[in-house]
BAGUPA-716556 format. One line per field, with one value per residue (C-alpha): residue in three letters; x, y, z. Coordinates in pm, 1 decimal. Layout:
! BAGUPA-716556
res: c(ALA, ...) .
xx: c(X, ...) .
yy: c(Y, ...) .
zz: c(Z, ...) .
This chain:
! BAGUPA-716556
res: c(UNK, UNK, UNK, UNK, UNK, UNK, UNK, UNK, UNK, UNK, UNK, UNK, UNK, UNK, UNK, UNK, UNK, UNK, UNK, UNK, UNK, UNK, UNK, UNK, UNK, UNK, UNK, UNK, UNK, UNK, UNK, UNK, UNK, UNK, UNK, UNK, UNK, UNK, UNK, UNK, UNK, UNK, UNK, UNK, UNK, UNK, UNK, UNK, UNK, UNK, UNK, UNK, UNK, UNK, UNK, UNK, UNK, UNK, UNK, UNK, UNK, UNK, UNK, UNK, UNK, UNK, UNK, UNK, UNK, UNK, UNK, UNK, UNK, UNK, UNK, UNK, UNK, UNK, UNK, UNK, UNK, UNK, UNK, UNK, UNK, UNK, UNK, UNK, UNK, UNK, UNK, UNK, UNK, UNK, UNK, UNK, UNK, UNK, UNK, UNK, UNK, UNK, UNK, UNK, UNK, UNK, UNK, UNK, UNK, UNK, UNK, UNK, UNK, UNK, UNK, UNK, UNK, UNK, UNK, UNK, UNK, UNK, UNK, UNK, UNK, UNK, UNK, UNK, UNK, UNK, UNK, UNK, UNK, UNK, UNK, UNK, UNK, UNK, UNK, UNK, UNK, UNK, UNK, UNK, UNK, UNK, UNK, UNK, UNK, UNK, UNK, UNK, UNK, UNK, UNK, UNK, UNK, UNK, UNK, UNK, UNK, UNK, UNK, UNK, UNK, UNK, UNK, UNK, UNK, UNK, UNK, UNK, UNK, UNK, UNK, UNK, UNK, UNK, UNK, UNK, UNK, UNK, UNK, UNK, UNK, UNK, UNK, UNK, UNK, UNK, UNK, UNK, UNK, UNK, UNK, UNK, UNK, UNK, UNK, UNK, UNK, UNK, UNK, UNK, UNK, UNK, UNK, UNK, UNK, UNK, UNK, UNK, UNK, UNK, UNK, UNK, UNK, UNK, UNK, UNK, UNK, UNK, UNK, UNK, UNK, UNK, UNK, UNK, UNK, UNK, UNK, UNK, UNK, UNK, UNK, UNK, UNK, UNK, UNK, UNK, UNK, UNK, UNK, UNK, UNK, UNK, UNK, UNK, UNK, UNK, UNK, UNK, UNK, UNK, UNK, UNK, UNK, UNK, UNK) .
xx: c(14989.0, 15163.9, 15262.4, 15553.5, 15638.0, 16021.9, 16071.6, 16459.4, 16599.8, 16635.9, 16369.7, 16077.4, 15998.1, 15743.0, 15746.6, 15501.2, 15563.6, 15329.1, 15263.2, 15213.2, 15539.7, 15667.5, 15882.0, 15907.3, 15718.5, 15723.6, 15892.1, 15971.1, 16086.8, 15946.0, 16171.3, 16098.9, 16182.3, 15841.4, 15639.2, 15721.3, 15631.8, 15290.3, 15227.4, 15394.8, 15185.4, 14869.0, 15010.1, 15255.1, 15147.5, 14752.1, 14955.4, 15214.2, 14910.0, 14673.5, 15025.4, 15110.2, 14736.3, 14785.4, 14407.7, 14355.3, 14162.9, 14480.7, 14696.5, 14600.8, 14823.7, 15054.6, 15364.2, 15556.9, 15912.7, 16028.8, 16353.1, 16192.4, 15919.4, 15794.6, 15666.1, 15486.6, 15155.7, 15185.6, 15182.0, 14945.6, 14691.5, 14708.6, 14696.1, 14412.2, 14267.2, 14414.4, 14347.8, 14141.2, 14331.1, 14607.9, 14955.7, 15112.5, 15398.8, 15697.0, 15814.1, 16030.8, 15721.8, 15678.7, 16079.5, 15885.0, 15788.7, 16071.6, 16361.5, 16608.8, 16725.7, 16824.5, 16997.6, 16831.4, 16543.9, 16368.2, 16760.6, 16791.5, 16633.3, 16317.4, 16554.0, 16843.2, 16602.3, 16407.6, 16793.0, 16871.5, 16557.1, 16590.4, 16924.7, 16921.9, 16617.3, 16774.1, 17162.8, 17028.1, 17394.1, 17641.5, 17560.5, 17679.3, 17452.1, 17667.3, 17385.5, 17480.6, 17221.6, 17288.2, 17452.9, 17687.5, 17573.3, 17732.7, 17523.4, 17662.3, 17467.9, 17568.2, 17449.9, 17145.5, 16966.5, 17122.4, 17263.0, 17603.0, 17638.4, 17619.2, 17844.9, 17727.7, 17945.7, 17875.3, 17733.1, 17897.5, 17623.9, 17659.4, 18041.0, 18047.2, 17782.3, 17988.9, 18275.9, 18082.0, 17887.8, 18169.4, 18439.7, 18388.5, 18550.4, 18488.6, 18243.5, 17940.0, 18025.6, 17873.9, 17952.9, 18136.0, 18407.7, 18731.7, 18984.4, 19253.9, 19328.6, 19549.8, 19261.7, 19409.1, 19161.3, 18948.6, 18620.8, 18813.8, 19013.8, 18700.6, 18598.0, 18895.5, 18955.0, 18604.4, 18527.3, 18888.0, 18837.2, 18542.2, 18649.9, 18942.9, 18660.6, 18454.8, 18762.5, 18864.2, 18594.5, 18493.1, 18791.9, 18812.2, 18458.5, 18576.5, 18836.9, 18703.7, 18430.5, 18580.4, 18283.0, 18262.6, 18017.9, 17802.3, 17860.2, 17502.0, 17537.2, 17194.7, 17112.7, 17090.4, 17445.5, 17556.5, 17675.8, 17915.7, 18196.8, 18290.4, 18640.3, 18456.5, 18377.6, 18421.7, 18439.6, 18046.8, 17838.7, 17591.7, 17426.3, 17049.1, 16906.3, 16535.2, 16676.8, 16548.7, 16191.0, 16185.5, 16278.9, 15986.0, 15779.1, 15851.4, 15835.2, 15487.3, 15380.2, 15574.3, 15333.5, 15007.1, 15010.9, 15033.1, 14703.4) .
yy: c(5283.9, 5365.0, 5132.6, 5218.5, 4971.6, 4973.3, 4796.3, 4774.4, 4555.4, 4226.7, 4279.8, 4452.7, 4565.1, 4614.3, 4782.1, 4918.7, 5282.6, 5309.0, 5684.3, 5638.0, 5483.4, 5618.1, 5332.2, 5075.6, 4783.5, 4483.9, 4469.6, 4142.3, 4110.6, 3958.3, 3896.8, 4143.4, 3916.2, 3990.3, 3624.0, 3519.1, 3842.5, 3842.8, 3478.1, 3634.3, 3933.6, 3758.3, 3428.2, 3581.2, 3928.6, 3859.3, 3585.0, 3802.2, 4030.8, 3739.1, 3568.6, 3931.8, 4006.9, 4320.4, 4443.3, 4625.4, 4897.5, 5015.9, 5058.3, 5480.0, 5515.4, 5382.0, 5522.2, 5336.2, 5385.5, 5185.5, 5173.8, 4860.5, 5028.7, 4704.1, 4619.0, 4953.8, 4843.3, 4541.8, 4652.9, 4923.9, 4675.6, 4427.9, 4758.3, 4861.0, 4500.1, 4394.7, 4747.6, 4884.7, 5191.4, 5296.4, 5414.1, 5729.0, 5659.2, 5903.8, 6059.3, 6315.9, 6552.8, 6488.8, 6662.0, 7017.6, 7066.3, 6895.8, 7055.1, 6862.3, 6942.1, 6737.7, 6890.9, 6667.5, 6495.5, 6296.7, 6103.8, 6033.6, 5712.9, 5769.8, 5538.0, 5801.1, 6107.3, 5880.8, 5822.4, 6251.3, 6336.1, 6086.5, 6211.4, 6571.7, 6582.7, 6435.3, 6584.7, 6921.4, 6995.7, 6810.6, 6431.5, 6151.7, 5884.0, 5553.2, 5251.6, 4881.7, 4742.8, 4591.0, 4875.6, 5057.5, 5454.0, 5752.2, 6055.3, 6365.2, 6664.7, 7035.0, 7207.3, 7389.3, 7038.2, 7022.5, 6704.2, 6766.7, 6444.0, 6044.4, 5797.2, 5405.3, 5086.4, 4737.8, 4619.2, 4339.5, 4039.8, 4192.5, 4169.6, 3852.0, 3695.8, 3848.7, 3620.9, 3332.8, 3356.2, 3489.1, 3241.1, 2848.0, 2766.5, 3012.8, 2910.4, 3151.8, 3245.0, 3351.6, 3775.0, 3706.2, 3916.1, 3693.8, 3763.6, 3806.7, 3990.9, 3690.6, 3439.0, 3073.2, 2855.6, 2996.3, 3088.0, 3314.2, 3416.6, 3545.0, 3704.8, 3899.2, 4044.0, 4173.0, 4263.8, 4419.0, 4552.1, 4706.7, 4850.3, 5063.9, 5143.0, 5314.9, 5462.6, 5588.7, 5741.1, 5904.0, 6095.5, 6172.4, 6361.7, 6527.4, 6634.3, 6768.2, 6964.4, 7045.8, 6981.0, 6856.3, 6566.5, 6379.6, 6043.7, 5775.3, 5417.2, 5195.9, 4924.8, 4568.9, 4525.4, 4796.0, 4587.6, 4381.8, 4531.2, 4553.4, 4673.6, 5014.4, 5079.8, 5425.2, 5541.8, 5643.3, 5845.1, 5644.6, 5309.9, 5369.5, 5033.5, 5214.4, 5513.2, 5424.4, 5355.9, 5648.4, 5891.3, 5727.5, 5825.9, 6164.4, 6260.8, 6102.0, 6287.2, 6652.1, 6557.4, 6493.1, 6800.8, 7014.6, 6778.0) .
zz: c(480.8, 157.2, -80.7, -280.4, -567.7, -737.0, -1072.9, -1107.5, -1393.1, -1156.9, -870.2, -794.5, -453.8, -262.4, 39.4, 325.7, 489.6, 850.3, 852.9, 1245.2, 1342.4, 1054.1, 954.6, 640.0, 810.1, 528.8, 184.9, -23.7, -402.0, -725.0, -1009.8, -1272.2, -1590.4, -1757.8, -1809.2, -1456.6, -1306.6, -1447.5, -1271.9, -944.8, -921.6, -916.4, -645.7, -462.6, -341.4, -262.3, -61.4, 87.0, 188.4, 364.7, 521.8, 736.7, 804.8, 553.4, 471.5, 110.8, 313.4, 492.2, 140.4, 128.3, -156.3, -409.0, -534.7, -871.9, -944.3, -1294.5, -1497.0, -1683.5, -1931.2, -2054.7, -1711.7, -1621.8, -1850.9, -1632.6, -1240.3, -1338.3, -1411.2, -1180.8, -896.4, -1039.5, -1073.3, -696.0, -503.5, -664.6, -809.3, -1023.4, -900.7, -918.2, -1151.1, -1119.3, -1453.4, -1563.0, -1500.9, -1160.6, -1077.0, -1194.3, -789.3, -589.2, -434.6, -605.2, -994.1, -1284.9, -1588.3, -1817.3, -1626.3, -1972.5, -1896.8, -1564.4, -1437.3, -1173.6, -880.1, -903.6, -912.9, -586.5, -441.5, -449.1, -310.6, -33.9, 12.7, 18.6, 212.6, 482.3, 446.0, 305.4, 169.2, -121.2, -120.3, -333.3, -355.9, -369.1, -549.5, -549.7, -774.7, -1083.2, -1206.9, -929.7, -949.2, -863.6, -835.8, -699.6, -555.2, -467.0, -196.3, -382.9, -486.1, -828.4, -973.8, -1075.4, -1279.7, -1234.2, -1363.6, -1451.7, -1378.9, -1398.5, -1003.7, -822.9, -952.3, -1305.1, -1360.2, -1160.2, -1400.2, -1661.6, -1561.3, -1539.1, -1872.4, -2086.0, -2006.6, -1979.2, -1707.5, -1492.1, -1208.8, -1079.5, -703.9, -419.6, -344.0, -1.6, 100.5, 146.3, 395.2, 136.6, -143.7, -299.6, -405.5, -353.9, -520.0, -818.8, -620.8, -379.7, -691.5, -846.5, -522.3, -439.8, -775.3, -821.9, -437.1, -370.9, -704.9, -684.8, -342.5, -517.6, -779.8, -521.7, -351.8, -630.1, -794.3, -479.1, -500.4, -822.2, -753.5, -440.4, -625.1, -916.0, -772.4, -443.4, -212.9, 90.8, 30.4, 306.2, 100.0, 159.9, 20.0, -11.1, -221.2, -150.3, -195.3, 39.2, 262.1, 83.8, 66.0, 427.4, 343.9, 276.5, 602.5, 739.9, 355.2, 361.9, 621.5, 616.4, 488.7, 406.2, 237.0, 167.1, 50.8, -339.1, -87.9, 65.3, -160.2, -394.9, -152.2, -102.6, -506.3, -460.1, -162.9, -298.6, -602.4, -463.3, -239.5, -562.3, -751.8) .
């Protein structure tokens, strides 16, 4: 089995590829907010791994993906410490033998670099890779493998919490889809101005690519928040929740054939 391990800024994952079946079989989250995470790795995964009959011997390798630098140190020791070996961490160095290209790959975070890879090995033409974490992503990609550019907005949680923190009376809501635009008591207020808001966002800044490069793009949405937005449907191709997974995978794999 491989073992790939995502650190994003407000989970990381875990998740189990089976080579045979070739599927992802298991994943489940830790927070990544650094002195809980330290007490998680060492209850929750060795308890993860006994409650789903997981043996150590069947983890072949380990693959680490991290925006979150200050955790890296971290889940390198306790893999070492738990299975016995360190990770392969994807860097900036590891993009040297993949088929996908990155103006300025020391900027680009290792989950978009995992999302293109993902992504243009399966389309094999232009792609934009739509990512509702905590930041929503846009990362476009020509037919060649080149990244023609990203662009960064707040995700759904994040301006929602914004609300919430930065104005006192302002309650914390639940990211449901209502059936109307016109909120008519605050909590659907809240919801339909950021979800039918962010669905214009997405609308629109699809377009605005499209039109500015003139491609015709495959468009892929994953993260965990994909599927929120329901008033987007038909807008993407496809819906791939373990693309970040998968494509973390593959920079590992592309990597260790060339070591």
């Amino acid at each position: 089995m491989f073992l790939a391990i995502d650190a994003g800024n407000s989970n990381v994952v875990f998740a189990l590829f089976d080579s045979k079946s070739g599927r992802w079989t298991n994943q489940f989250r830790l927070e990544t907010k650094t002195p809980k995470l330290i007490s998680q790795l060492s209850k929750k995964v060795p308890l993860y791994f006994l409650e789903h009959d997981i043996h150590l011997s069947q983890i072949e390798k380990i693959g680490f993906s991290s925006v979150v630098p200050e955790v890296n140190e971290i889940i390198e020791q306790f893999c070492e410490r738990f299975f016995g070996r360190i990770p392969y961490q994807i860097t900036p160095e590891s993009y040297a033998v993949l088929p996908v290209r990155a103006l300025r790959p020391n900027e680009i975070g290792s989950d978009l670099m995992c999302n293109v890879m993902a992504a243009y090995t399966k389309v094999q033409g232009p792609v934009i890779i739509v990512d509702f974490g905590t930041a929503l992503t846009f990362t476009a990609v020509n037919s060649t493998g080149e990244i023609l550019g990203v662009n960064i907005v707040p995700g759904l949680q994040t301006a929602i919490r914004a609300l919430f923190t930065n104005t006192s009376k302002l309650p914390e809501v639940e990211l449901k889809m209502p059936d109307s635009a016109l909120g008519k008591n605050t909590i659907h207020a809240i919801q339909a101005g950021v979800l039918y808001g962010y669905t214009g966002l997405v609308k629109g800044m699809l377009q605005a690519i499209i039109e500015e490069t003139q491609l015709n793009f495959t468009v892929v949405a994953t993260g965990g928040l994909s599927s929120i937005l329901t008033s987007l449907e038909g807008v993407f191709d496809e819906i791939d929740r373990n693309l970040t997974l998968e494509g973390l995978r593959l920079i590992t794999e592309k990597n260790d054939a060339f070591n």
